[in-house]
Structures are given as C-alpha cells and as structure tokens.
Backbone bond lengths (Angstrom), bond angles and torsions (degrees), N, CA, C in turn:
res aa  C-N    CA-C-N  psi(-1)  N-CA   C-N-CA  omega(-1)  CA-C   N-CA-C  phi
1 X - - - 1.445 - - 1.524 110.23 -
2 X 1.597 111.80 -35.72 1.307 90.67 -172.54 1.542 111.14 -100.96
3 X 1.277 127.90 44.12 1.193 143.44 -156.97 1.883 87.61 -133.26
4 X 0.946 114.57 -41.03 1.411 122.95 -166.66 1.660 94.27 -76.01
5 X 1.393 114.36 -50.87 1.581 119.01 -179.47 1.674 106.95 -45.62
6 X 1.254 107.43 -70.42 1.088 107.69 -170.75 2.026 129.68 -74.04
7 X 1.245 95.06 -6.82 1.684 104.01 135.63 0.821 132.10 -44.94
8 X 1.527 103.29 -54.77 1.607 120.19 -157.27 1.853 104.59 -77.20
9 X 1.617 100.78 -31.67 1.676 112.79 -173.67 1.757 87.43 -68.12
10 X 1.133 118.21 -72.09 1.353 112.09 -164.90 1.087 112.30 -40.00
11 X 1.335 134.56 -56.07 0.909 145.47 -175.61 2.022 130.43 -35.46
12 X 1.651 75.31 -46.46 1.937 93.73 162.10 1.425 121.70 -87.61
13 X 1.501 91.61 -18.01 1.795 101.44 170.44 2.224 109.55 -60.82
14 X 1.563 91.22 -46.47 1.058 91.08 174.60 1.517 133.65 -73.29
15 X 1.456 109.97 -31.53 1.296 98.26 164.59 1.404 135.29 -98.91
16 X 1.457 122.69 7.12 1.222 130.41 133.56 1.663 113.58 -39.96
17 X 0.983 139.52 -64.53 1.413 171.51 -155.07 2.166 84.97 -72.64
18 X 1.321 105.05 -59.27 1.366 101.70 -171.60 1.968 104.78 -78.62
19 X 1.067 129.77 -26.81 1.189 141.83 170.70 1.878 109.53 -46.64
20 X 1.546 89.24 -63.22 1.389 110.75 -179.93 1.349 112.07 -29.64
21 X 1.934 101.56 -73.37 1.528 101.03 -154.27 2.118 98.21 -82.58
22 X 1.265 109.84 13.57 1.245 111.47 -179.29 1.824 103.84 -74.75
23 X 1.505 98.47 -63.18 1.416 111.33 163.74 1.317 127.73 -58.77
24 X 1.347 121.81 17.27 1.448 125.11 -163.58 1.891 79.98 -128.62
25 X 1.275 121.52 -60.39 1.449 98.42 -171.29 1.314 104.70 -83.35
26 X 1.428 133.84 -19.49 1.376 96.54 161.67 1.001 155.69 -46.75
27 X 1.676 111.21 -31.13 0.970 142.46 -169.21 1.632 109.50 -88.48
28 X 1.380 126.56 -25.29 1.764 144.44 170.04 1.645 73.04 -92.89
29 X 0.907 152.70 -169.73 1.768 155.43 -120.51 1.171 120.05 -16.56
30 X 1.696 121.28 -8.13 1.336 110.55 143.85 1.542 132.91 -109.58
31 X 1.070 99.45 18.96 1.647 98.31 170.31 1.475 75.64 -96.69
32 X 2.240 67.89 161.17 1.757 116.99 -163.91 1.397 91.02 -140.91
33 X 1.204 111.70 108.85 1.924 112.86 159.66 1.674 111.39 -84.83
34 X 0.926 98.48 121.54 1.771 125.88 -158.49 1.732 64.12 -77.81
35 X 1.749 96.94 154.06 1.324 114.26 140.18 1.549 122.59 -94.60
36 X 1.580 99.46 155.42 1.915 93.71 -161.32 1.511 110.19 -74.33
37 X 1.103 128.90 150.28 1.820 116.87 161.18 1.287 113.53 -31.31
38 X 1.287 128.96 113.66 1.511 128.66 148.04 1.450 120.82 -34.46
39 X 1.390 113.20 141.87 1.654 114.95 -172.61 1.434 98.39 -99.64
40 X 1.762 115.50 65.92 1.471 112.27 169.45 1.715 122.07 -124.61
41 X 1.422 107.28 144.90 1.477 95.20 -176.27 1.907 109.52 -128.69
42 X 1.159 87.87 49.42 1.843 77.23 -162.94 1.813 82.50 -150.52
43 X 1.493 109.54 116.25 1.775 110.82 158.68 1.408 113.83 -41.80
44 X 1.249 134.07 -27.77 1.756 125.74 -176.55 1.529 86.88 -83.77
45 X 1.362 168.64 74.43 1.370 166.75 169.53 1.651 98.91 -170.66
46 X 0.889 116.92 -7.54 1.632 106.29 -169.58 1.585 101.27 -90.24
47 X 0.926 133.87 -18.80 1.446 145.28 -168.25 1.740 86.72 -88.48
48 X 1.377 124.44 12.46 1.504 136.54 169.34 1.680 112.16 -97.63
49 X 1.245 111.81 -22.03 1.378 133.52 -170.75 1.603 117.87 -100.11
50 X 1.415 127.32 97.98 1.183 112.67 -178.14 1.820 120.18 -76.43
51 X 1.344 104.20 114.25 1.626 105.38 -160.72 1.685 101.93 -102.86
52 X 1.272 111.14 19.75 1.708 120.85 150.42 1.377 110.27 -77.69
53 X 1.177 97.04 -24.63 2.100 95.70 -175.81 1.416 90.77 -58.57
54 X 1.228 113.51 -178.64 2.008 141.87 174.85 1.177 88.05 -123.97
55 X 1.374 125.88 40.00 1.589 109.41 150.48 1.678 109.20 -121.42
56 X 1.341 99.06 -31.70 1.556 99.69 -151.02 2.021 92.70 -112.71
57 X 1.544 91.76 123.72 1.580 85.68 173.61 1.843 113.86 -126.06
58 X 1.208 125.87 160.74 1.320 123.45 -140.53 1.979 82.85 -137.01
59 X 1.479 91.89 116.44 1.939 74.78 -171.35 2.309 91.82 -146.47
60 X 1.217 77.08 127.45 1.850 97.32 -176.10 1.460 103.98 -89.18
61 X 1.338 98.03 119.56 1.567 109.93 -158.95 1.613 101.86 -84.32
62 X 1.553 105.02 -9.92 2.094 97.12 -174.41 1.088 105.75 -88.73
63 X 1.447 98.87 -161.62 1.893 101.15 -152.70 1.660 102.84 -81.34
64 X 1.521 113.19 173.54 1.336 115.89 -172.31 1.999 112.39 -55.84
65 X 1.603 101.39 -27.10 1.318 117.24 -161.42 1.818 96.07 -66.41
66 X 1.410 97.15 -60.99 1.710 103.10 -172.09 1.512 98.52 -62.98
67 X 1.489 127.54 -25.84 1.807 98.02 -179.59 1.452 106.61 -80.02
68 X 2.018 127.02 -26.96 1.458 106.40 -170.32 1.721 100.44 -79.91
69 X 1.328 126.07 -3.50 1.448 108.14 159.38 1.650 121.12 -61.85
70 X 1.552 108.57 -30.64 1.602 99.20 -174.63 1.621 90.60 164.05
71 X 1.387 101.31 150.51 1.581 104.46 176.21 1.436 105.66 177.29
72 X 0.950 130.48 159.86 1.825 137.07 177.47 1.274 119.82 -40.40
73 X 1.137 125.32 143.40 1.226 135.03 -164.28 1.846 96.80 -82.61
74 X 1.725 106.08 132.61 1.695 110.71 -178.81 1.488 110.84 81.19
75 X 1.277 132.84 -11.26 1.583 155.34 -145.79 1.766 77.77 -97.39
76 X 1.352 108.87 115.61 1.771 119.94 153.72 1.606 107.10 -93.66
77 X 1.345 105.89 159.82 1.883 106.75 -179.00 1.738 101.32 -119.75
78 X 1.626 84.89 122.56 1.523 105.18 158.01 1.352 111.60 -131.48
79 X 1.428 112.82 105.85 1.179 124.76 172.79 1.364 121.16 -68.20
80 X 2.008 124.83 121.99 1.233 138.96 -144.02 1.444 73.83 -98.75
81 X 1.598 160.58 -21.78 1.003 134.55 178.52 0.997 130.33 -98.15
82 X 1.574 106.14 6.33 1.377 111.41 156.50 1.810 154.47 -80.35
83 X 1.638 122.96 125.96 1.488 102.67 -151.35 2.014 129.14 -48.33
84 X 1.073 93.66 -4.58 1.515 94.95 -162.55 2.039 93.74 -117.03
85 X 1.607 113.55 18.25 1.283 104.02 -172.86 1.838 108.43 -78.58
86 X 1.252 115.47 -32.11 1.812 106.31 154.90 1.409 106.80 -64.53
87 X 1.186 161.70 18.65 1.466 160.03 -171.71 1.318 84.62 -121.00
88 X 1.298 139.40 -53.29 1.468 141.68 -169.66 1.518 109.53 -82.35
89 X 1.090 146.12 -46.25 1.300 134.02 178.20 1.387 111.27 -78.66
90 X 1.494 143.39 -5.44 1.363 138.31 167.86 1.562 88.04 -81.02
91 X 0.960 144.84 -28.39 1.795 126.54 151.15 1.075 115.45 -45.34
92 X 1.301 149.84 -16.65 1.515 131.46 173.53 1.387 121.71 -123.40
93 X 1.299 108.77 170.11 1.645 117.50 -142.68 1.716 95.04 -67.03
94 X 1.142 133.93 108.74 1.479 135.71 155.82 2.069 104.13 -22.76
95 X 1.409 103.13 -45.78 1.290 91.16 -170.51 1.646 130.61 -100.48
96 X 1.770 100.38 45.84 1.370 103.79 -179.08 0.881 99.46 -120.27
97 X 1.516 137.30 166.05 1.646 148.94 146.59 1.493 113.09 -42.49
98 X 0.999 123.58 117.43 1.575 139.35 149.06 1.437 121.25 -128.10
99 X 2.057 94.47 121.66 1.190 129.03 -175.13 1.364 104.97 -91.45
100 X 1.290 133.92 80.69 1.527 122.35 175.38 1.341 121.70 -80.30
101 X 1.741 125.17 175.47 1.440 130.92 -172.05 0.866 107.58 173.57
102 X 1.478 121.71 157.49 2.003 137.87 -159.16 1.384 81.25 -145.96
103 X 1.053 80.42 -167.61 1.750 118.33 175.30 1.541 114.92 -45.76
104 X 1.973 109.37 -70.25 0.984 113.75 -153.62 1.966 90.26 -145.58
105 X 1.116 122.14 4.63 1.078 108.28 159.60 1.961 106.80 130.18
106 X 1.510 118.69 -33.75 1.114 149.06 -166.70 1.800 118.83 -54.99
107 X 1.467 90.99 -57.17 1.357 105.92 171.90 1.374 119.03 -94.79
108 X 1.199 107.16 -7.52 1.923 92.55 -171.34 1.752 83.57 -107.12
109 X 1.374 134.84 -3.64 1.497 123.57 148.78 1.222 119.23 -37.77
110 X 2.008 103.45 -54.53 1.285 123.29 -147.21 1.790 100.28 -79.76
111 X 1.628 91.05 -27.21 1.914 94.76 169.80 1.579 125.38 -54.74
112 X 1.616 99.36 -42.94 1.256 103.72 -168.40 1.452 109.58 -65.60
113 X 1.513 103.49 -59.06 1.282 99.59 -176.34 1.613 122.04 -34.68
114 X 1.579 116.04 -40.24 1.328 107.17 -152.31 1.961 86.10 -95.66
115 X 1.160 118.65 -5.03 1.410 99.22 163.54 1.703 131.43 -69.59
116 X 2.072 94.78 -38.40 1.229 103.16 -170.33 1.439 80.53 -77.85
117 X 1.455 177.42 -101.70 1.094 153.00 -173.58 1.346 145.25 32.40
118 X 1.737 101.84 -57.34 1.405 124.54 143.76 1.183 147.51 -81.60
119 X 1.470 96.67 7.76 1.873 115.23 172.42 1.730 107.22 109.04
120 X 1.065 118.77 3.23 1.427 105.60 176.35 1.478 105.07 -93.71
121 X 1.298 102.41 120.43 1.197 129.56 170.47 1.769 133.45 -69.57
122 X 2.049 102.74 -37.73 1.745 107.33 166.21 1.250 110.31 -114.01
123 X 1.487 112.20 97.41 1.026 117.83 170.15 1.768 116.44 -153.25
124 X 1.470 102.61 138.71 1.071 134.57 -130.66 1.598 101.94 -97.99
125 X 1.394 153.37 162.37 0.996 125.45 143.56 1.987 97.77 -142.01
126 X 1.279 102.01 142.95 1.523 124.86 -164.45 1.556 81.27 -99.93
127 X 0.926 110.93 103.45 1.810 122.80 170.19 1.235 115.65 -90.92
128 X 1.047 129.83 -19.75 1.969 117.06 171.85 1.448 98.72 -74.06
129 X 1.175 124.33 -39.18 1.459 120.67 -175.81 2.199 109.85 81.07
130 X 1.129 78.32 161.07 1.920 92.99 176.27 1.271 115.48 -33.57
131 X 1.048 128.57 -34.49 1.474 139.84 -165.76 1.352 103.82 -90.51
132 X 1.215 133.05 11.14 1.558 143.80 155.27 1.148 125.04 -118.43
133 X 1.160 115.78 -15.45 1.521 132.11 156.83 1.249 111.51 -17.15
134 X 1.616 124.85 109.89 1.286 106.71 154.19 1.741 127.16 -117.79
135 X 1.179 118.90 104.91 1.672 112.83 -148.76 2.127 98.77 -54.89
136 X 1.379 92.92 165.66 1.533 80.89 -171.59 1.751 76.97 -120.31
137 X 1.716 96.93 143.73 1.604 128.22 -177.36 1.352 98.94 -72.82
C-alpha cells in the first residue's frame, strides 16, 4: 500500500511538472514584442516605418474628400472632425503605434491629444502634415 502512495505522489509530482512547462511555452509563443514608436515627426520619414507590420498604423485625420484626392501610402482615414471620431478610436488596439497627419499639422495635433486622452500611449504625430509631402520616385 504504501508503495502504491508514493507512485501515486510521484506521479502528480510529474504532472504538475508536465502542466508547468506546458503553461510556460504557451505563454513564450504568445508573447509579441511590440516594436517601439519611431522617433519621427515629419510625413517624408514615415516611408521609415514599416506599416505592413500589426504594430504600426498610419491614419489621416482629414476628411474622406482630402484623403481620396491623395494621401500616404498604407494611411487609413479617420476623420478628427468627425462626431463619432472618439467612438472610432476606442475600436483600436491601445497597444499599437499610431503615426497620425492632416494637411498642415493642426488637426492631427488635435488627434493626438484626444487619443493620448483615451489611453494610447504610442502615438506619433507627423506635424508638417500632407502639404509637405514629398512622394519619393
């Protein structure tokens, strides 16, 4: 009998032990090392930023009209003058990079602020704005 006990102890010894390193690589195969915010403030530098990653997103704060005239390449539009544009950024991940930009610098200020507002912490603002843009050939 007491040969059977202490089977039985090892036995949970071991799969405690097998539990462990189960929860140990799951947990190393799901971490994600974010890349850090880039230290850039100028739309001609963003073409420095790879915005294929799922970290880093590139978003033109003017209206839908001024982005289908032209706007950065990978650049989605959320317009900062629009009423539901805090309704729209509590949709996205607090913990990615966002590089924002307007026109001329004014409104995609006025973006940041009200993001870092809502808890985003990397976020970027391209202060010359579109209107300095120079596309590269």
């Amino acid at each position: 009998m007491h040969q059977s006990k202490f089977t039985i102890e090892k036995n949970q010894i071991k799969m405690k032990n097998i539990i462990a390193v189960a929860l140990f690589l799951f947990f190393l195969a799901s971490c994600h090392v974010q890349q850090p915010l880039a230290n850039i403030s100028s739309v001609n530098q963003a073409d420095q930023i790879d915005f294929t990653s799922k970290d880093n997103v590139l978003i033109d704060v003017r209206t839908a009209q001024e982005y289908e005239e032209g706007h950065l390449p990978d650049a989605i539009n959320l317009d900062v003058n629009l009423p539901d544009f805090e309704k729209e950024i509590k949709k996205l991940d607090p913990n990615k990079n966002y590089y924002l930009y307007c026109r001329s610098g004014k409104r995609s200020t006025a973006a940041t602020e009200k993001m870092e507002s809502a808890g985003f912490k990397n976020v970027a603002n391209l202060k010359d704005g579109y209107i300095n843009y120079q596309k590269k050939e």
